[in-house]
N, C-alpha and C positions, 0 to 999 in steps of 0.2 A: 455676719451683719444682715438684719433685715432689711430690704429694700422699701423705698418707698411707694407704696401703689398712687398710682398718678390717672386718672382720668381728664383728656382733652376736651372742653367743649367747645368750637369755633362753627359758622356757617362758612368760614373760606375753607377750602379741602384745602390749597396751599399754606394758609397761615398753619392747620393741623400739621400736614406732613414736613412743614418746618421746625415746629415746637416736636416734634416725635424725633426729628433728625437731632433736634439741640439736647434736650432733656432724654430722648431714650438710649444717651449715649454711655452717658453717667452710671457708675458701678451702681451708687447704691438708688437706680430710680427705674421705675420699672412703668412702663405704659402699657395699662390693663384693659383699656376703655378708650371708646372715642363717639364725640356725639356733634349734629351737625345742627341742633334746635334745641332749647330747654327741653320743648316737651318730651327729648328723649333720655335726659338725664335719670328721674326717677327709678323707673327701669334699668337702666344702666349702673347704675349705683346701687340697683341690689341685687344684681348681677356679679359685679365684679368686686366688691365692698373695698373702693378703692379709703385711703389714707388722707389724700389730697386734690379735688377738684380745682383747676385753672378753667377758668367760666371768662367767655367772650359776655362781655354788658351786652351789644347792641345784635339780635338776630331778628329773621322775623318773624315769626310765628308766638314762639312764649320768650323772652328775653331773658339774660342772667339775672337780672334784676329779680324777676318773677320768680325764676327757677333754683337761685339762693334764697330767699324767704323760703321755696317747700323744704330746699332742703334741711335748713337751717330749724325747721322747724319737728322735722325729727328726731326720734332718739340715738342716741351716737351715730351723729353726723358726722359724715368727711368734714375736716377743714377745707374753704374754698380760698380760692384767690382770683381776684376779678381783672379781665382783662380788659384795660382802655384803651383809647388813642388821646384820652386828655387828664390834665392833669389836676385841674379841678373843677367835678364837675357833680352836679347834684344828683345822676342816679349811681353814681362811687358812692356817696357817701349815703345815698339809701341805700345799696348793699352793705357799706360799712356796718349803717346802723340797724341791718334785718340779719349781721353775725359772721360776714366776709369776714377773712382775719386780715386782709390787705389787699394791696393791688397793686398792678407793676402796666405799664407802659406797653403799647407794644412795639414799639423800635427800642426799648430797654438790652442791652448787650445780653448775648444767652448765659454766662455766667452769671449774670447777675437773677435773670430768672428762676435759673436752677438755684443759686441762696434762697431766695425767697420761697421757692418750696420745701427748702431744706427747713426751714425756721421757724415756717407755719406748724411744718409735720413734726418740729422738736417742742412746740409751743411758745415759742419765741414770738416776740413783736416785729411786725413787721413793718410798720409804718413809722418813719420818723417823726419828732412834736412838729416839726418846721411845717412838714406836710399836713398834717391831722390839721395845725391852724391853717391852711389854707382853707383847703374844704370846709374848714366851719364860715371862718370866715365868706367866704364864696356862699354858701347857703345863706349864711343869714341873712333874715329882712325882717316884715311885719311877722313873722309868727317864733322871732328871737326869742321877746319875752315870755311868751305864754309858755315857748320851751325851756327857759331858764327856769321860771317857776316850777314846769311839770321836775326837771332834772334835778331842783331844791327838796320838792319834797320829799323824789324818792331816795336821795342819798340822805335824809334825818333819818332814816331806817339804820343805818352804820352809828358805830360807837365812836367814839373820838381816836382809836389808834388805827382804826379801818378807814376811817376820811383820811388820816396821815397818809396812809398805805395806798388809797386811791387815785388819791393827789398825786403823790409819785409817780405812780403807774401812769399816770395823763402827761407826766411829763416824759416819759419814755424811757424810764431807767427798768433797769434788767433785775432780777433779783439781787443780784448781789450789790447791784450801786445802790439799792433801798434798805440795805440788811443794814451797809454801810453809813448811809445817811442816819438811818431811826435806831442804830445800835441795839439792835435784833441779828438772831442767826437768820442765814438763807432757808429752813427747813420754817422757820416761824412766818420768815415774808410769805412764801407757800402757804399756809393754813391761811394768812389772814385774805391773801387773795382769793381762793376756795370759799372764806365764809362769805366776800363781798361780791362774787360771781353769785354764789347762790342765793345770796342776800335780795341783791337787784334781779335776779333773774337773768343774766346775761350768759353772752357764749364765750366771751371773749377779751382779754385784756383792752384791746381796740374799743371796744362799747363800752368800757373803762371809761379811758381813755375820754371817747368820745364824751359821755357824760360828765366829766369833770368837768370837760371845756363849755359844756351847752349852760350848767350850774353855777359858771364865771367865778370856780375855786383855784383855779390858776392863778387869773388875776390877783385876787385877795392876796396868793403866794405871793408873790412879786414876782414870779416868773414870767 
């Protein structure tokens, strides 16, 4: 079994050497990296070309915020996962929507942390809908509309079984509750996901996800 490569990013030396004591304990997760400021991620990450980044949001010099956009924005990127103290809050969900694939809490029980990078690093979702509506909801205000419209037009780029397939995906079902629902195999929900990732340009099921909900195709569902 391959291990997980896991890079820490925190400004508390304690919050790290706890998350190293909870997570570096685990057979399959291996702590390759440790960083105390965005600005030293970069570096660090091509250094140790870890699998999976846990990024603290709030440091002070370059923040996760910041330091998930660069990294998000290069080619095979680690999956990250963003570290808060709250649970809805609008720079979560501007990491969400600059390619984080989730985010966990940090009084979150350590089992439950270690799932969460187990799921990211398998591609799994890690955000449940309950949540994803919060933080939308939480964000919205005066510039809802303008991002409904922007989020309308870029999902007319999808065919009518890819919006099916989107849709889903915003609602938080796994491949196989979609295969199930659209009576498709699980290897077809996969392509069609791949075409609608590349389609929109996205990183990640979550920006999926997120766009559904900004495009108010949920609603329309009755979900």
């Amino acid at each position: 079994m391959t291990a997980i490569r896991l890079v820490l990013v925190d400004d508390d030396p304690l919050v790290r050497a706890g998350l190293a004591l909870m997570l570096g304990g685990a057979e399959d997760v291996e702590i390759v990296g440790e960083a105390a400021d965005g600005a030293e991620v970069g570096e660090l990450v091509d250094r140790t070309r870890p699998d999976v980044v846990l990024m603290d949001i709030r440091m002070p010099n370059v923040d996760g915020l910041t330091a998930t956009e660069r990294l998000r924005a290069r080619k095979e990127a680690p999956q990250v996962v963003v570290l808060t103290t709250f649970h809805a809050d609008d720079q979560v969900l501007r990491a969400l929507r600059a390619g984080a694939a989730g985010f966990v809490l940090k009084d979150t029980p350590p089992a439950e942390i270690l799932d969460a990078v187990r799921r990211v690093a398998a591609g799994d979702p890690v955000l449940s809908p309950t949540v994803t509506r919060q933080l939308i909801a939480h964000a919205a205000g005066s510039s809802a509309d303008a991002r409904k419209s922007e989020a309308r037009s870029r999902i007319a780029v999808l065919n009518e079984r890819e919006r099916e397939v989107a849709v889903a995906v915003g609602r938080g079902g796994s491949n196989a509750d979609i295969a199930a629902e659209l009576f498709m195999s699980v290897a077809t929900v996969k392509t069609h996901v791949s075409r609608i990732l590349a389609k929109l340009d996205l990183n990640n099921r979550v920006q999926v996800a997120l766009l559904t909900y900004d495009a108010g195709l949920l609603e329309e569902d009755g979900h």
